[in-house]
PQR file of N, CA, C, O and H, with PARSE charges and radii, in Angstrom:
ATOM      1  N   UNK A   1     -15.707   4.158 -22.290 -0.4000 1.5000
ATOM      2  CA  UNK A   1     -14.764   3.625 -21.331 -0.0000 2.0000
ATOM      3  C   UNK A   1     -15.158   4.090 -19.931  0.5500 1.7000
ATOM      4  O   UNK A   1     -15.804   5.137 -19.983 -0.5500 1.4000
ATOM      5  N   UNK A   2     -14.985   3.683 -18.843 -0.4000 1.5000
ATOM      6  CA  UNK A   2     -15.575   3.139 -17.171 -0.0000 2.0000
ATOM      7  C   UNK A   2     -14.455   4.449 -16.924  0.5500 1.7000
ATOM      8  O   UNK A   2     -13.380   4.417 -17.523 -0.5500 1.4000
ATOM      9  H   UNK A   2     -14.460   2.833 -18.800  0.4000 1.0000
ATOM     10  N   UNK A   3     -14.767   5.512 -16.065 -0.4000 1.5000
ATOM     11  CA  UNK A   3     -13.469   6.190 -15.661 -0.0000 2.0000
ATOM     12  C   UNK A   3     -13.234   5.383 -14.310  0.5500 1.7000
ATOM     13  O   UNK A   3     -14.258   4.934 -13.795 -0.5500 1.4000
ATOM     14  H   UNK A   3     -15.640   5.538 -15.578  0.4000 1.0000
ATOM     15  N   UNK A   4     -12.189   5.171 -13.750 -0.4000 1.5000
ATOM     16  CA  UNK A   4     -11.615   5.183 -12.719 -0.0000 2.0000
ATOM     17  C   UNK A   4     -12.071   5.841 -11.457  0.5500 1.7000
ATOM     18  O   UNK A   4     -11.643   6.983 -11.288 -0.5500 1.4000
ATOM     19  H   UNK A   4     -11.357   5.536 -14.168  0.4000 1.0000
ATOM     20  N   UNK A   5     -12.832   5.361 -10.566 -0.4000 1.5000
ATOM     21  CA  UNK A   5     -13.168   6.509  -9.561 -0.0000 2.0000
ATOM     22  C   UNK A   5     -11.750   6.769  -8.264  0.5500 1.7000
ATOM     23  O   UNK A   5     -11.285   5.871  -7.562 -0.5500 1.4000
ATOM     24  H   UNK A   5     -13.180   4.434 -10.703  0.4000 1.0000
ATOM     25  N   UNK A   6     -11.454   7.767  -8.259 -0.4000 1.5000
ATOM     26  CA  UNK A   6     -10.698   8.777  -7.367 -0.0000 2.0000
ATOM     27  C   UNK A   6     -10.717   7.936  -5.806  0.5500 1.7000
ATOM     28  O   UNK A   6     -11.728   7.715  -5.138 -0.5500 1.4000
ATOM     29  H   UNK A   6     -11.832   8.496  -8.829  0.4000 1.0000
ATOM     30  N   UNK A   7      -9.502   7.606  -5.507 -0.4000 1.5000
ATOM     31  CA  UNK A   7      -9.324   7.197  -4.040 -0.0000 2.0000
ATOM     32  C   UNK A   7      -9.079   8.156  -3.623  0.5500 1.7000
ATOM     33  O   UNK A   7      -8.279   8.947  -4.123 -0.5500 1.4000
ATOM     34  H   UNK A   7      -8.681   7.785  -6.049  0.4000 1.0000
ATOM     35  N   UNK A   8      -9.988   8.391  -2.156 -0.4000 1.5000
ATOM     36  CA  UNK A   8      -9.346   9.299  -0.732 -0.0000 2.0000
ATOM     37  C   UNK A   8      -8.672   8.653   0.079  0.5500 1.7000
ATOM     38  O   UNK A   8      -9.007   7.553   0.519 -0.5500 1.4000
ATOM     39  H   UNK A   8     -10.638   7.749  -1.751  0.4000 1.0000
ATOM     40  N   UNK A   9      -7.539   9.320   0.403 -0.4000 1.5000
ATOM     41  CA  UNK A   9      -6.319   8.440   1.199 -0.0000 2.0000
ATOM     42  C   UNK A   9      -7.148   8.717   2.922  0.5500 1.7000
ATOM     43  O   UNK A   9      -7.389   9.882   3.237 -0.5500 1.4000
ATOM     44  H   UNK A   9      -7.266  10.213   0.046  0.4000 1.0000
ATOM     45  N   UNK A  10      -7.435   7.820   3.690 -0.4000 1.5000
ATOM     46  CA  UNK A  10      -7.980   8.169   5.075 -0.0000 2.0000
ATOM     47  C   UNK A  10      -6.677   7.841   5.860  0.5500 1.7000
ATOM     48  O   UNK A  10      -6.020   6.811   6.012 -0.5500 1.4000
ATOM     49  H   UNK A  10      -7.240   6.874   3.434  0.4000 1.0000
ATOM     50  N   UNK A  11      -6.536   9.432   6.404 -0.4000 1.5000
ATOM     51  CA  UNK A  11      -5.179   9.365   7.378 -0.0000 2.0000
ATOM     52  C   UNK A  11      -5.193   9.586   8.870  0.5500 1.7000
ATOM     53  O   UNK A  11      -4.177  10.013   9.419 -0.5500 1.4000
ATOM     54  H   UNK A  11      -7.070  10.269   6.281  0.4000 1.0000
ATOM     55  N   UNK A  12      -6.591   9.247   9.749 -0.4000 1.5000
ATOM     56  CA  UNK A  12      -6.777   8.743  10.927 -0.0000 2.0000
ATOM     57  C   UNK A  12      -8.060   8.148  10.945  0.5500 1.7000
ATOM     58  O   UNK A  12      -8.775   8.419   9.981 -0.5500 1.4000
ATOM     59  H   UNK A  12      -7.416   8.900   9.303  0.4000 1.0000
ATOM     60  N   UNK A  13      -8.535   7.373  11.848 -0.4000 1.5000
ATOM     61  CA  UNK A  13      -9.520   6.399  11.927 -0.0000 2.0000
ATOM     62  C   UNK A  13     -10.994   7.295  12.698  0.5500 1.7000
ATOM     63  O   UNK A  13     -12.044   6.789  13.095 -0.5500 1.4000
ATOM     64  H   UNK A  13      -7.954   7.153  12.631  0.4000 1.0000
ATOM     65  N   UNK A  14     -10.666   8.443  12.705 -0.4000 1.5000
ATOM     66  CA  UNK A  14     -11.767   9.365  12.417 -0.0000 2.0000
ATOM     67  C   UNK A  14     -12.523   9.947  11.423  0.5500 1.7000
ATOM     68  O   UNK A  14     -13.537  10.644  11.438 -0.5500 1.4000
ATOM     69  H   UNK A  14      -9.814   8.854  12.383  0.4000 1.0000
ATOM     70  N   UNK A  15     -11.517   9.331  10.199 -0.4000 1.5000
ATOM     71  CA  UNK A  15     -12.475   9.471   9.092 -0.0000 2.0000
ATOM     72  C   UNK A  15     -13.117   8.800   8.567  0.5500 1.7000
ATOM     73  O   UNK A  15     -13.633   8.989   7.466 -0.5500 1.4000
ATOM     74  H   UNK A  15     -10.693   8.765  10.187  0.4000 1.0000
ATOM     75  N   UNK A  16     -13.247   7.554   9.498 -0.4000 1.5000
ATOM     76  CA  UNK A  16     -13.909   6.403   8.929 -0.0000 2.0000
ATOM     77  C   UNK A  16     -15.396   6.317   9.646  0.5500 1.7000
ATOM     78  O   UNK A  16     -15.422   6.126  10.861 -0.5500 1.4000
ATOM     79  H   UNK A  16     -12.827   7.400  10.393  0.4000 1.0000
ATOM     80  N   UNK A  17     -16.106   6.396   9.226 -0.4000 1.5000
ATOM     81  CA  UNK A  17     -17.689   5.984  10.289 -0.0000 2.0000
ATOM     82  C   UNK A  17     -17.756   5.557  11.143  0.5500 1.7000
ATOM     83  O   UNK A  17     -16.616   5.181  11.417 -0.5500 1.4000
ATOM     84  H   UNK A  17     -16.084   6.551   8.238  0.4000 1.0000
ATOM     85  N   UNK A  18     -18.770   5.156  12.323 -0.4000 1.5000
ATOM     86  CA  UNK A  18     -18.733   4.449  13.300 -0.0000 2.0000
ATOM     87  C   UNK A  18     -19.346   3.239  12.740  0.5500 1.7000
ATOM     88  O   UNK A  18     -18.899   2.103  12.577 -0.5500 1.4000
ATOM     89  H   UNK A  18     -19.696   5.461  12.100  0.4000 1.0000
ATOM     90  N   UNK A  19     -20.803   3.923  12.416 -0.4000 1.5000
ATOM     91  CA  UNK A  19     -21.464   2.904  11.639 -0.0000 2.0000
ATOM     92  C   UNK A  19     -22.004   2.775   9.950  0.5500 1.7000
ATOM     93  O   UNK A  19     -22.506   3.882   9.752 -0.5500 1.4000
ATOM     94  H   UNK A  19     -21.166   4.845  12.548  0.4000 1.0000
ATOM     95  N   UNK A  20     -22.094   2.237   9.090 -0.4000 1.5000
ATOM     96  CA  UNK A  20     -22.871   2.049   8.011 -0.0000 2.0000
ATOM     97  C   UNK A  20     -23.888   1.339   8.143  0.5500 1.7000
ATOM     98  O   UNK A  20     -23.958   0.291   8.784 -0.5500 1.4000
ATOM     99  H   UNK A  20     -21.686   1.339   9.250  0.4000 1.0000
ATOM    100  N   UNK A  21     -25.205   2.161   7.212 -0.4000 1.5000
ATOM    101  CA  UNK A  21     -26.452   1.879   7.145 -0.0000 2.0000
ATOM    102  C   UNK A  21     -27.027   0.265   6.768  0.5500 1.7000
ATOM    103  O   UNK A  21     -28.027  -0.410   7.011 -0.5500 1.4000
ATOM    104  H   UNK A  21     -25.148   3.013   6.691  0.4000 1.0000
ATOM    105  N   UNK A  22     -25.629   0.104   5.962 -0.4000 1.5000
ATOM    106  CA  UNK A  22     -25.563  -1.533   5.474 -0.0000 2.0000
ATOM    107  C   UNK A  22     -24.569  -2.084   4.499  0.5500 1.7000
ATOM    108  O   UNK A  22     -24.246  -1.376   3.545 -0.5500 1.4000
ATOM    109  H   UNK A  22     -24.816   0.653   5.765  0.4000 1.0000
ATOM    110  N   UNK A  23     -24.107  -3.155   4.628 -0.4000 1.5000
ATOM    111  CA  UNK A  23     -23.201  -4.035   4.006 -0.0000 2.0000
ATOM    112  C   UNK A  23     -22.621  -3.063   2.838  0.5500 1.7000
ATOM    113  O   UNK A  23     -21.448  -2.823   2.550 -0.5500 1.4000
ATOM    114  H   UNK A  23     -24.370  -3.731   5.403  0.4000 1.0000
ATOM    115  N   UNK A  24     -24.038  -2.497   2.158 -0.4000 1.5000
ATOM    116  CA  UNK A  24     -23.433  -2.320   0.623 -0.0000 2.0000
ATOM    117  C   UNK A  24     -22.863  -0.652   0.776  0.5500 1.7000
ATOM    118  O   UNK A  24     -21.909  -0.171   0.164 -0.5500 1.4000
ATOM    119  H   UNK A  24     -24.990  -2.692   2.392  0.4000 1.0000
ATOM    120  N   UNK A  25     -23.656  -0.025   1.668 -0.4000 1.5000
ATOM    121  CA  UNK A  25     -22.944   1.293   1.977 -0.0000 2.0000
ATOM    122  C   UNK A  25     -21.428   1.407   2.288  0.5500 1.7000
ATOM    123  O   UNK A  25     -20.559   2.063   1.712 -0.5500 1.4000
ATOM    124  H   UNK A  25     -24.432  -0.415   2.165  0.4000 1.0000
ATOM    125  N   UNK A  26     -21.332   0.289   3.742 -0.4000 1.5000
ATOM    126  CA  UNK A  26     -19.874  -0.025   3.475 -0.0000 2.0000
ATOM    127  C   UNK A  26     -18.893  -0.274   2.504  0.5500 1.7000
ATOM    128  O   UNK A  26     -17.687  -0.051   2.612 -0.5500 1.4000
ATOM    129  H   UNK A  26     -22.037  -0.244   4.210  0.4000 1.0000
ATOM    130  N   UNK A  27     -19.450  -0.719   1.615 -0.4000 1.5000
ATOM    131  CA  UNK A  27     -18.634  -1.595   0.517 -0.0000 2.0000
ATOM    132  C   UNK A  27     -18.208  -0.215  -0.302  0.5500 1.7000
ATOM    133  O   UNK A  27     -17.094   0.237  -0.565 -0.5500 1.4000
ATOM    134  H   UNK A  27     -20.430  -0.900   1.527  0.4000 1.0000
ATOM    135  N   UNK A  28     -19.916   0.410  -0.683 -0.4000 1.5000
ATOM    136  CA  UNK A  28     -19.142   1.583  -1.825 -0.0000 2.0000
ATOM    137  C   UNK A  28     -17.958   2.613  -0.576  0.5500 1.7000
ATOM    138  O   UNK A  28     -17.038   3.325  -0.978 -0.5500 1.4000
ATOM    139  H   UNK A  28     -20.821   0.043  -0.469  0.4000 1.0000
ATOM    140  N   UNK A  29     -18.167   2.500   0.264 -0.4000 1.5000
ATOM    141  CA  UNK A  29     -17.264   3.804   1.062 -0.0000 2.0000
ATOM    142  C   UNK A  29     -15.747   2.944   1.180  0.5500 1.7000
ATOM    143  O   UNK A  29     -14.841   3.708   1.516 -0.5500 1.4000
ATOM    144  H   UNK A  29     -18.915   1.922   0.590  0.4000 1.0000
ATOM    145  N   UNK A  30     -15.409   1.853   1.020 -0.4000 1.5000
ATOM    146  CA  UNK A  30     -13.971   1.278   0.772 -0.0000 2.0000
ATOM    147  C   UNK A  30     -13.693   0.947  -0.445  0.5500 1.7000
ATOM    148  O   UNK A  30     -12.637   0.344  -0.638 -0.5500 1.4000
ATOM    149  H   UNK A  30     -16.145   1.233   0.747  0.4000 1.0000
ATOM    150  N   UNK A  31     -14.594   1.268  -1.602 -0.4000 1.5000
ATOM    151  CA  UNK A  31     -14.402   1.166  -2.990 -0.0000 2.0000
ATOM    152  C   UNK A  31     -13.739   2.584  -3.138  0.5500 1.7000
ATOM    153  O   UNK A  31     -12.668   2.483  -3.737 -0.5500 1.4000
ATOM    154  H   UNK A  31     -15.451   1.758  -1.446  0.4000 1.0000
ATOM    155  N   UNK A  32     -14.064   3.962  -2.752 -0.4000 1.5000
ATOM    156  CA  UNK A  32     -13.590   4.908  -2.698 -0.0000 2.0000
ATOM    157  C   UNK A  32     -13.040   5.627  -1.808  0.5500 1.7000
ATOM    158  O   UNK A  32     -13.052   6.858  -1.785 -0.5500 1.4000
ATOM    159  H   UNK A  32     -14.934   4.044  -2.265  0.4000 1.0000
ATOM    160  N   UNK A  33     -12.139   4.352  -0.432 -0.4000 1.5000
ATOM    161  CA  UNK A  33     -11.288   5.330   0.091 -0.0000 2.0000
ATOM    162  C   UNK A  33     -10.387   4.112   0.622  0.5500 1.7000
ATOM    163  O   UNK A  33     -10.803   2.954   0.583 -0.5500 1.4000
ATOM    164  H   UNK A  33     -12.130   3.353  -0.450  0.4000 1.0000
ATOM    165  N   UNK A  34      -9.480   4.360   0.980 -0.4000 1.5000
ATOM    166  CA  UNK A  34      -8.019   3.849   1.332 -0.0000 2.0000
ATOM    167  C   UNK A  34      -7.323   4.370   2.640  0.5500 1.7000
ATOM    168  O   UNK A  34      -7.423   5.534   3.028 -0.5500 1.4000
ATOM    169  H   UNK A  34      -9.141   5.300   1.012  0.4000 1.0000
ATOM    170  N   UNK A  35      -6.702   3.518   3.196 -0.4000 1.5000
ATOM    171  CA  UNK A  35      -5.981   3.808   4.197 -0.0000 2.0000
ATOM    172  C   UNK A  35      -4.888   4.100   4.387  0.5500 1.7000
ATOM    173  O   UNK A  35      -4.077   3.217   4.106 -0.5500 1.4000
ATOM    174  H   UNK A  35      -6.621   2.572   2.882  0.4000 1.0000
ATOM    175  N   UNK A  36      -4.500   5.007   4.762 -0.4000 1.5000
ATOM    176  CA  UNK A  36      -2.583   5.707   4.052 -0.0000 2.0000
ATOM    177  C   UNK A  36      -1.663   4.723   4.673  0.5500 1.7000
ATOM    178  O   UNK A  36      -1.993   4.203   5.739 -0.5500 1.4000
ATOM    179  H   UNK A  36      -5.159   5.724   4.990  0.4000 1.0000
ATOM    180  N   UNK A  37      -0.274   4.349   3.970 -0.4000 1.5000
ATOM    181  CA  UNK A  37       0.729   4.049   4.816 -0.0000 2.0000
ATOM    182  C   UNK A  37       0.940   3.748   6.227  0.5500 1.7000
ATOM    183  O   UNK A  37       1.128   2.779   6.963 -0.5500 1.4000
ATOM    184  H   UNK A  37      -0.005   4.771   3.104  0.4000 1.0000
ATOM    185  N   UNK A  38       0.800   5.300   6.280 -0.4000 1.5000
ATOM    186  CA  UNK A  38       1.266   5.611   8.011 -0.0000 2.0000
ATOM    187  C   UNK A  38       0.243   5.202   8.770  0.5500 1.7000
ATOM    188  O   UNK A  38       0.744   5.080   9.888 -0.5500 1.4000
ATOM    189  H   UNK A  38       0.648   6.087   5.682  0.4000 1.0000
ATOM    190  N   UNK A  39      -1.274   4.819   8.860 -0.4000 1.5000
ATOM    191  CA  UNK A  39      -2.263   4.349   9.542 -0.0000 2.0000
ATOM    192  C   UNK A  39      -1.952   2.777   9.336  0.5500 1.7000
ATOM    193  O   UNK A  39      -2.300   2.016  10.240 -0.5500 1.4000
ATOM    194  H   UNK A  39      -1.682   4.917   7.952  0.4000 1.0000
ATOM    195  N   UNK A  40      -1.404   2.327   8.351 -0.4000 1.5000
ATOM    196  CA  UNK A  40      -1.466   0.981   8.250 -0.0000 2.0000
ATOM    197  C   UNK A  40      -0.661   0.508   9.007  0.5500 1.7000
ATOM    198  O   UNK A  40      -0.930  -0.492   9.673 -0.5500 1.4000
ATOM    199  H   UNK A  40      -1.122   2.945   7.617  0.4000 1.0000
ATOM    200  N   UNK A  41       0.328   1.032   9.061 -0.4000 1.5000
ATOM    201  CA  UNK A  41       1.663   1.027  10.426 -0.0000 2.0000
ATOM    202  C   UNK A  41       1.696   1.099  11.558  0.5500 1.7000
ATOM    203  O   UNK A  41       2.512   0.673  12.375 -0.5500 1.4000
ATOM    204  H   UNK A  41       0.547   1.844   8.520  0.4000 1.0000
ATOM    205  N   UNK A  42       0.442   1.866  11.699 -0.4000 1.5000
ATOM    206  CA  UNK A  42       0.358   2.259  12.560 -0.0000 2.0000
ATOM    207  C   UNK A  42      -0.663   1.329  13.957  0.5500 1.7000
ATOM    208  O   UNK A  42      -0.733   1.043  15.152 -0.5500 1.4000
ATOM    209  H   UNK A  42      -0.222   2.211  11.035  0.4000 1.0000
ATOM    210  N   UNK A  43      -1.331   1.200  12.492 -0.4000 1.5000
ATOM    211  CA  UNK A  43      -2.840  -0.392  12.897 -0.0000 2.0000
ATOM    212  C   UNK A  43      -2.169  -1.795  13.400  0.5500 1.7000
ATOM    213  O   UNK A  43      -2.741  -2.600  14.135 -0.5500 1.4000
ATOM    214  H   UNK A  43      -1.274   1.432  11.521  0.4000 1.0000
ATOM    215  N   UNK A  44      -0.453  -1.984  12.707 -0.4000 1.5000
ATOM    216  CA  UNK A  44      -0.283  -3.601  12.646 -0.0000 2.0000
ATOM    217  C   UNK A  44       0.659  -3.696  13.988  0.5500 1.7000
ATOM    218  O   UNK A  44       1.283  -2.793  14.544 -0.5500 1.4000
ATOM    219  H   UNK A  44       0.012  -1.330  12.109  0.4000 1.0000
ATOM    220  N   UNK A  45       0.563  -4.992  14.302 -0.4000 1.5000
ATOM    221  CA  UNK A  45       0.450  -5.705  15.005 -0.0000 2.0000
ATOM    222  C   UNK A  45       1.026  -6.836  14.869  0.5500 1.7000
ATOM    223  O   UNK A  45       0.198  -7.676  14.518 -0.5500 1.4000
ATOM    224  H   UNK A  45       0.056  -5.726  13.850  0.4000 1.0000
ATOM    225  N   UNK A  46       2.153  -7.295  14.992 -0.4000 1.5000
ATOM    226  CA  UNK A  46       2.920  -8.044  14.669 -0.0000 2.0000
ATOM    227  C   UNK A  46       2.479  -9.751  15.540  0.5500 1.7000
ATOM    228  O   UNK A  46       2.458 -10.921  15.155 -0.5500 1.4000
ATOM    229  H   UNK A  46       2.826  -6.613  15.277  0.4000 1.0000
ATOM    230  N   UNK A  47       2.174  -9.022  16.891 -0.4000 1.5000
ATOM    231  CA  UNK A  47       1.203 -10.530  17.823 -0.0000 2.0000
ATOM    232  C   UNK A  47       0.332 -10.778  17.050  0.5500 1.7000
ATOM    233  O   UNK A  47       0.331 -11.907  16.560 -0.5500 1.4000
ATOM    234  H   UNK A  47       2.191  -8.072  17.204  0.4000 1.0000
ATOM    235  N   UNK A  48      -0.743  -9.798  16.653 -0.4000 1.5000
ATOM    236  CA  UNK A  48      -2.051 -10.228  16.415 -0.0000 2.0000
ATOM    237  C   UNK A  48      -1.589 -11.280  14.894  0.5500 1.7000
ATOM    238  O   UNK A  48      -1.652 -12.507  14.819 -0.5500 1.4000
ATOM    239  H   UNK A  48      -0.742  -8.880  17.051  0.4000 1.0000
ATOM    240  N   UNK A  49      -1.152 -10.334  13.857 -0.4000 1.5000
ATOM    241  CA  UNK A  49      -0.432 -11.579  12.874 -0.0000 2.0000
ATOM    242  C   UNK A  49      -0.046 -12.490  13.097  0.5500 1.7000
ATOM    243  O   UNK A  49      -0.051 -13.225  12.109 -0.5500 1.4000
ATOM    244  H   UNK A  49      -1.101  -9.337  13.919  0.4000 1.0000
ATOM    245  N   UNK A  50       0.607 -13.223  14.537 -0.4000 1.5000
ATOM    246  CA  UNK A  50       1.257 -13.987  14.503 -0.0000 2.0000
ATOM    247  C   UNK A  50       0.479 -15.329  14.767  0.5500 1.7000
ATOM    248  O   UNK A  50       0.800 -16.463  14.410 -0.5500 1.4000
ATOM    249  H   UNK A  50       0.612 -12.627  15.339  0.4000 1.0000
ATOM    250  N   UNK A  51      -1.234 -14.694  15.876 -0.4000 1.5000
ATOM    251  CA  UNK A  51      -1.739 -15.383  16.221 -0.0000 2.0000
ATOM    252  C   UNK A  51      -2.549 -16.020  15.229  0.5500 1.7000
ATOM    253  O   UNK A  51      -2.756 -17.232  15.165 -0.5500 1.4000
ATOM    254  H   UNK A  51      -1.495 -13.773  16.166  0.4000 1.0000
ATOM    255  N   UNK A  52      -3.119 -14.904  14.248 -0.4000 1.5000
ATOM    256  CA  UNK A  52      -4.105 -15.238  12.986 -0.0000 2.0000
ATOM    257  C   UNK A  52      -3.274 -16.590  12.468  0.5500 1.7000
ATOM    258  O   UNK A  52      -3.647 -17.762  12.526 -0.5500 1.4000
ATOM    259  H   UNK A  52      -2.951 -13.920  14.299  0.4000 1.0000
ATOM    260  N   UNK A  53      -2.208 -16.126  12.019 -0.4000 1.5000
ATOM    261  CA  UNK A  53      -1.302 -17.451  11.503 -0.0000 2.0000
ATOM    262  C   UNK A  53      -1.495 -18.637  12.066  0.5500 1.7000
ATOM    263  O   UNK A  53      -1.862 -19.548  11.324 -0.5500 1.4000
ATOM    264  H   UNK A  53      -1.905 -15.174  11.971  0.4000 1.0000
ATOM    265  N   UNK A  54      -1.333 -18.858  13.232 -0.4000 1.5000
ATOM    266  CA  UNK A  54      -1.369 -20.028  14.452 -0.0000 2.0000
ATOM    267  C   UNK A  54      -2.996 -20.676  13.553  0.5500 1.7000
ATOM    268  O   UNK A  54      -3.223 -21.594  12.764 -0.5500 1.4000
ATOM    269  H   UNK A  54      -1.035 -18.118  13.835  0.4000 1.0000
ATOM    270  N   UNK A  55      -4.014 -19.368  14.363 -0.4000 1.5000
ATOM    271  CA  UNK A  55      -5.145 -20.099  13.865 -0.0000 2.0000
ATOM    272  C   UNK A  55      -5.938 -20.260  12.446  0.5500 1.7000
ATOM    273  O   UNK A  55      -7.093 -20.678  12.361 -0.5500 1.4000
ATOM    274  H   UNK A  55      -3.830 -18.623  15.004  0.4000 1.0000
ATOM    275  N   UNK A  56      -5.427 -20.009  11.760 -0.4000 1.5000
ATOM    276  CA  UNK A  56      -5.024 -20.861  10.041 -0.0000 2.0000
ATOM    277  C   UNK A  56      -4.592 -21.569  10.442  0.5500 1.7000
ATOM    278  O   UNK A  56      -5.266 -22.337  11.128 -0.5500 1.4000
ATOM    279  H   UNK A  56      -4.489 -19.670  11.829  0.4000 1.0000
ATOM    280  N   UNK A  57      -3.321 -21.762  10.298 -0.4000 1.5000
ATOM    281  CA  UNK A  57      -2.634 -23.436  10.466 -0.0000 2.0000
ATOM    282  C   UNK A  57      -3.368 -24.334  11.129  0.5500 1.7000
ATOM    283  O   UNK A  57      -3.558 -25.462  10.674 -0.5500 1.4000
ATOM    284  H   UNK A  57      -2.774 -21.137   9.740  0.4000 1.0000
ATOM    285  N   UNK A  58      -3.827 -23.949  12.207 -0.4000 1.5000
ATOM    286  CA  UNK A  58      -4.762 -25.086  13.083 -0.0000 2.0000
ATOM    287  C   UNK A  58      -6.366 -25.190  12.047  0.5500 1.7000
ATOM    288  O   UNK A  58      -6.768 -26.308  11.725 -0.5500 1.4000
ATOM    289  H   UNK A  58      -3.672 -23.033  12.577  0.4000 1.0000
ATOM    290  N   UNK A  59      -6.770 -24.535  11.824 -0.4000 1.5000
ATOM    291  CA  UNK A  59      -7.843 -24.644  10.608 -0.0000 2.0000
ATOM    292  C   UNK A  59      -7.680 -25.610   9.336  0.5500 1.7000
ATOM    293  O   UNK A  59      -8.473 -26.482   8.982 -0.5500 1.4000
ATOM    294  H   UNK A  59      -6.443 -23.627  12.086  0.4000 1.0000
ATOM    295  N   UNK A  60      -6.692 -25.317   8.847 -0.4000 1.5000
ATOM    296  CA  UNK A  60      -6.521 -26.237   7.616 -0.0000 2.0000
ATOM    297  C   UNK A  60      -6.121 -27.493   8.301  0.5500 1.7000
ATOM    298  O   UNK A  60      -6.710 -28.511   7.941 -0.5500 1.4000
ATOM    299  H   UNK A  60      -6.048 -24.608   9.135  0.4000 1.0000
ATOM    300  N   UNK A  61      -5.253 -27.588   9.193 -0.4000 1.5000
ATOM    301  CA  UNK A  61      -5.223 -29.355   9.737 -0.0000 2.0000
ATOM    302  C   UNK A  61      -6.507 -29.581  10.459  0.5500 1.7000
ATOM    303  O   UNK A  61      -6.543 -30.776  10.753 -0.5500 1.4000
ATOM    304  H   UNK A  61      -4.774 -26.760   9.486  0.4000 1.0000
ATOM    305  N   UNK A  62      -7.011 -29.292  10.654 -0.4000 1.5000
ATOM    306  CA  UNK A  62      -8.447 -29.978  11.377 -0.0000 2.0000
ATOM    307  C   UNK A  62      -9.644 -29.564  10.809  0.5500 1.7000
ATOM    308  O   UNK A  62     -10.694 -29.460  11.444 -0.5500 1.4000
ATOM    309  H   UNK A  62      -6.982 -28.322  10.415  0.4000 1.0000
ATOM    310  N   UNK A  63      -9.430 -29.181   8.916 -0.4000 1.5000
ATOM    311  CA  UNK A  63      -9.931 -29.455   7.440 -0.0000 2.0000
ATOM    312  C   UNK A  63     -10.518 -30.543   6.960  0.5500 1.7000
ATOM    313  O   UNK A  63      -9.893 -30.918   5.969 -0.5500 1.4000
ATOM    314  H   UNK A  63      -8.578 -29.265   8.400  0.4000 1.0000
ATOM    315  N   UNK A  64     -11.731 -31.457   7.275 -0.4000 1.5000
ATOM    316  CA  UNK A  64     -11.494 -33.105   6.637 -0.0000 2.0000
ATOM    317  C   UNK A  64     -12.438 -33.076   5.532  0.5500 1.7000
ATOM    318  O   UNK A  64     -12.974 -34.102   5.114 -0.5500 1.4000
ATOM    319  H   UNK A  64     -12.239 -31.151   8.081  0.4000 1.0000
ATOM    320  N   UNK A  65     -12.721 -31.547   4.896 -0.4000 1.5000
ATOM    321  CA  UNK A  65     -13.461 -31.806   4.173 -0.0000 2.0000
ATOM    322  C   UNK A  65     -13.004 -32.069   2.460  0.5500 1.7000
ATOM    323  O   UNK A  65     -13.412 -31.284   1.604 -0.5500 1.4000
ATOM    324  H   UNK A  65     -12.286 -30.714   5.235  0.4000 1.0000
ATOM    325  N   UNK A  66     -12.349 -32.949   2.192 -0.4000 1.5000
ATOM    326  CA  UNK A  66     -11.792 -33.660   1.328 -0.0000 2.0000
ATOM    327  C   UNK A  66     -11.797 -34.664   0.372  0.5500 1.7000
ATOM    328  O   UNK A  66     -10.764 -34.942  -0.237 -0.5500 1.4000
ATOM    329  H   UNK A  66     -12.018 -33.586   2.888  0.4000 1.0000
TER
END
């Protein structure tokens, strides 16, 4: 049986890299770490959501690939 690998909760955005060496380095370093609550709260943005939304909606109507 596969054990489960261990999440690290990252509780400021200093524990995150500046850079990764590449795509897949990135990938394993968010396979094994997470962003707490309180950073996520801390990150959102209620405009920026609002705008993403806007531009979806405008994306799927001007979609004609059908």
């Amino acid at each position: 049986m596969k054990k489960k690998k261990q999440i690290k909760i990252i509780k400021s955005l200093e524990q995150i890299p500046k850079k990764f060496k590449s795509e897949d380095a990135e990938r394993r370093f968010w396979e094994t770490h997470g962003l707490s609550y309180a950073l996520c709260n801390k990150l959102y943005d209620p405009k920026v959501e609002a705008e993403v939304n806007k531009m979806v909606k405008r994306l799927k109507m001007t979609d004609r690939r059908k």
